[in-house]
C-alpha positions as CSV (number, residue, x, y, z in Angstrom):
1,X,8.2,25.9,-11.6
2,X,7.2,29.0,-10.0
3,X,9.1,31.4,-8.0
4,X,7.6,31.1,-5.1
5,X,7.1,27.7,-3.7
6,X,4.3,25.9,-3.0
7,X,4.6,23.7,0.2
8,X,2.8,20.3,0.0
9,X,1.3,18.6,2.9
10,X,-1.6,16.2,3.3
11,X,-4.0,19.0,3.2
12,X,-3.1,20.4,0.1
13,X,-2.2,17.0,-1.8
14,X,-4.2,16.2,-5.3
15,X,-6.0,12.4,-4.6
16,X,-6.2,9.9,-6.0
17,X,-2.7,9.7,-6.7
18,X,-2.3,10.6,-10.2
19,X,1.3,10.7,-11.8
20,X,1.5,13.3,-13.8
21,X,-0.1,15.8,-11.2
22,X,1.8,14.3,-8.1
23,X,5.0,14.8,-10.1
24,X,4.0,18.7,-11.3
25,X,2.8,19.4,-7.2
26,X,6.9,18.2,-6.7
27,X,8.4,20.6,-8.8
28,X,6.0,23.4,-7.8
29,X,7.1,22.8,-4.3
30,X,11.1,23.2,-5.7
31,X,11.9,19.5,-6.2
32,X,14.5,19.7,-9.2
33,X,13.6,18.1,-12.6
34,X,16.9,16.4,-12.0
35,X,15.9,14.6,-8.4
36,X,12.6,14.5,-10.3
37,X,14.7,12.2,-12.9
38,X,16.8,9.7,-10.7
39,X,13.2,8.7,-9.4
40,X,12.0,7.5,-12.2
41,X,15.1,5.8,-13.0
42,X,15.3,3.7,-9.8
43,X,14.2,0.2,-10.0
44,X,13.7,-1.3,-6.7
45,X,10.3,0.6,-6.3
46,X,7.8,3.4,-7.2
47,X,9.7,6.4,-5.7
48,X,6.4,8.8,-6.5
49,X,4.0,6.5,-4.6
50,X,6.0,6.1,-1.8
51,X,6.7,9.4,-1.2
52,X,3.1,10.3,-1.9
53,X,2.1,8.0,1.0
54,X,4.5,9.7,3.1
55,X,2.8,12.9,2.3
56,X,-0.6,11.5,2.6
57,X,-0.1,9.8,5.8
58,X,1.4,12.9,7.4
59,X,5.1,11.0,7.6
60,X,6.4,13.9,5.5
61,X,6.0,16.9,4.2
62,X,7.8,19.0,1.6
63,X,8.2,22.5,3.2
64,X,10.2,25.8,1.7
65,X,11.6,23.1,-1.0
66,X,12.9,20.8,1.6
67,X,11.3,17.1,2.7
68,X,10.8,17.6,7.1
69,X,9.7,14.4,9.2
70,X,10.4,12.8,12.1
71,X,12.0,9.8,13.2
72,X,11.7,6.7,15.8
73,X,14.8,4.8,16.1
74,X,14.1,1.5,18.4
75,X,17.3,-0.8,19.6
76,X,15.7,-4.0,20.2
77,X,17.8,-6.0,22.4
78,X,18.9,-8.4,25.4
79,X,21.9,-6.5,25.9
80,X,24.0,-9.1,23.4
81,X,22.1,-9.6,20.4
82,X,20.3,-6.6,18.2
83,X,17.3,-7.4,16.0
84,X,17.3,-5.4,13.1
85,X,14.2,-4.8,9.9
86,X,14.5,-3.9,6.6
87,X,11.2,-4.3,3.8
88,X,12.7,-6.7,1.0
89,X,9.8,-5.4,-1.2
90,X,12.2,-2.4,-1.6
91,X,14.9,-4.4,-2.7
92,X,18.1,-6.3,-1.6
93,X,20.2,-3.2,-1.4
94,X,17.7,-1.2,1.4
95,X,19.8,-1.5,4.8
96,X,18.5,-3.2,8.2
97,X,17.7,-1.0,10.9
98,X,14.9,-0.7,13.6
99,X,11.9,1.8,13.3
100,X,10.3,4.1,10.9
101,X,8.5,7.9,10.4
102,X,6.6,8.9,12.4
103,X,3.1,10.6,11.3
104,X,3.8,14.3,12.1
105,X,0.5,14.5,14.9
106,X,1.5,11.3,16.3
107,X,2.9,10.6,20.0
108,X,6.7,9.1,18.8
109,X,6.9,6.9,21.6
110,X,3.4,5.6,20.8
111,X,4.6,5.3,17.0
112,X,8.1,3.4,18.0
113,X,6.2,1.0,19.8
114,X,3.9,0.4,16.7
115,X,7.0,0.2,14.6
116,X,8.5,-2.5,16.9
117,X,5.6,-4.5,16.7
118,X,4.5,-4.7,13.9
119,X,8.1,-5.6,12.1
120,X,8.6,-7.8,14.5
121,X,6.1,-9.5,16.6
122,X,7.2,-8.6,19.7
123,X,4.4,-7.5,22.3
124,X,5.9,-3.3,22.7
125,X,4.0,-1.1,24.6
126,X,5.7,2.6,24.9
127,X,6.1,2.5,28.5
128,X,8.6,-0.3,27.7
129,X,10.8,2.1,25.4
130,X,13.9,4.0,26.6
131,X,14.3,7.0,24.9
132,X,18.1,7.6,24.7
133,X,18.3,11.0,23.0
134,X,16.6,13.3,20.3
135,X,18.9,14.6,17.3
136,X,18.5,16.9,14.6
137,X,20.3,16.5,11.0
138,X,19.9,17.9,7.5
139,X,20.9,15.2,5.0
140,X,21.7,16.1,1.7
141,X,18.5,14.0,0.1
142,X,17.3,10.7,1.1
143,X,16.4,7.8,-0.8
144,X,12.8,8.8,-1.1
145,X,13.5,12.5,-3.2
146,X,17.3,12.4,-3.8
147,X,19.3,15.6,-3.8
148,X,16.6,17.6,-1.5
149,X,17.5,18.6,1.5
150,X,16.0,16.6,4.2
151,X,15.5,18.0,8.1
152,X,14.7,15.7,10.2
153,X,14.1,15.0,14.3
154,X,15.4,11.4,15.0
155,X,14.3,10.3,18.6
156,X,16.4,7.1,19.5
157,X,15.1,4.4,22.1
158,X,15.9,1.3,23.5
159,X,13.6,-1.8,24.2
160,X,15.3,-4.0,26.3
161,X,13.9,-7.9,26.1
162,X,14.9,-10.6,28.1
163,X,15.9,-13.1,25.2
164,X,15.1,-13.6,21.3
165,X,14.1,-17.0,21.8
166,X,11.5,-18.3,18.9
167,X,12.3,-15.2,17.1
168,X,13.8,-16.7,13.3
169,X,16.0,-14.5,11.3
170,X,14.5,-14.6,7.5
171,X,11.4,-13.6,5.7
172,X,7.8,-12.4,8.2
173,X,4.8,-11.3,7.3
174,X,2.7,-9.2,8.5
175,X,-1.0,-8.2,7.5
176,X,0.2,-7.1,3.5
177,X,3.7,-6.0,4.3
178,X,7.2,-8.5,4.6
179,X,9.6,-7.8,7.0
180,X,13.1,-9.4,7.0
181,X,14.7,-9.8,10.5
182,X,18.3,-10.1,11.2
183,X,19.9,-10.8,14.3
184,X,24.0,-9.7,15.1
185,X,25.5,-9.1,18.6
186,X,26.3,-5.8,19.1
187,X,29.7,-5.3,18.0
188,X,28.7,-7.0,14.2
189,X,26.1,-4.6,13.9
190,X,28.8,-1.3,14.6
191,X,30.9,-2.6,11.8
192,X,27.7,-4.7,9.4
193,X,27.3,-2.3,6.1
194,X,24.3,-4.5,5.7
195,X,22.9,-1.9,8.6
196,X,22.2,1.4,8.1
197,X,24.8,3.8,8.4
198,X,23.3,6.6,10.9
199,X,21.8,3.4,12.6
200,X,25.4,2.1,13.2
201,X,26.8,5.9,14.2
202,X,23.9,6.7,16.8
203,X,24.4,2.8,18.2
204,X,27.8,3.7,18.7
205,X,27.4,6.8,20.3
206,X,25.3,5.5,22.5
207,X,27.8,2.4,23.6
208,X,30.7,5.6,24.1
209,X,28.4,7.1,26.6
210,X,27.3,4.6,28.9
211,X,31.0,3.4,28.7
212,X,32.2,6.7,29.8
213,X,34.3,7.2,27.0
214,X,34.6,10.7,25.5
């Protein structure tokens, strides 16, 4: 790797994907050998393409060593019931939540809505999103590059509908993707491990506010 590190964005990524060269741009750009290593190891997916589509798509980039992107949150609900996502192609032990990244030129609002429907079905225009709050966090690594710190920008919203009728918990598919939908009330989905856990914390913060509670 070389001393000074080379940041990699869509502009400067090698394509096609190629293995070999996608995985010598990540440790030019200071991913360790080690994070490099647990990739390759994980068996639920192809770690490398992923992230490579991430990078491609403008979802992420991989600046001064660390991965940067931005995030929509989306609480669907009727005020009872929350509808939650997850991608079982990813495997059984991927957490449900609501949303995705957001390409880095993109609108969020604009890309929440598209997230909503296209896990889900419902009709989701962003006028119809609440945005709740915008928070910042460094995680220690995510899935996607493990043991690289990850910035991100998470913008939380809230789509309110007026029931989930005709909406079946299980297996959808849409276009070449699967999408499994769960449905809890509200206070299963604070204390569900089957959701994700910075889901579960920002739902709860949100529920302390608007209750009044410090």
């Amino acid at each position: 790797m070389s001393s000074t590190l080379s940041n990699l964005t869509s502009e400067n990524l090698q394509t096609p994907y190629e293995g070999a060269s996608f995985t010598a741009q990540l440790l030019d750009a200071g991913v360790p050998q080690a994070s490099i290593d647990q990739m390759r190891e994980c068996e639920c997916a192809d770690l490398f393409f992923w992230l490579y589509e991430d990078i491609r798509k403008d979802e992420a980039g991989l600046i001064n060593g660390e991965r940067h992107s931005v995030i929509a949150g989306v609480f669907v609900t009727d005020g009872r019931l929350l509808l939650l996502e997850r991608n079982p192609q990813l495997g059984n032990e991927r957490p449900f939540s609501m949303g995705g990244q957001v390409p880095l030129h993109e609108d969020v609002r604009v890309a929440a809505a598209r997230e909503v429907c296209e896990e889900t079905g419902f009709a989701c225009t962003p006028e119809q999103l609440e945005l709740l709050e915008v928070v910042s966090t460094s995680t220690s690594g995510s899935k996607k590059l493990p043991n690289v710190p990850s910035p991100r920008t998470i913008h939380h919203f809230m789509h309110r509908v007026l029931s989930f009728e005709g909406v079946t918990p299980g297996i959808r598919e849409s276009k070449d993707e699967k999408h499994e939908l769960l449905l809890l009330t509200i206070e299963e989905a604070l204390t569900d491990e089957r959701v994700e856990k910075n889901y579960r914390a920002a739902l709860g913060a949100h529920l302390a506010r608007i209750e009044g509670k410090p």
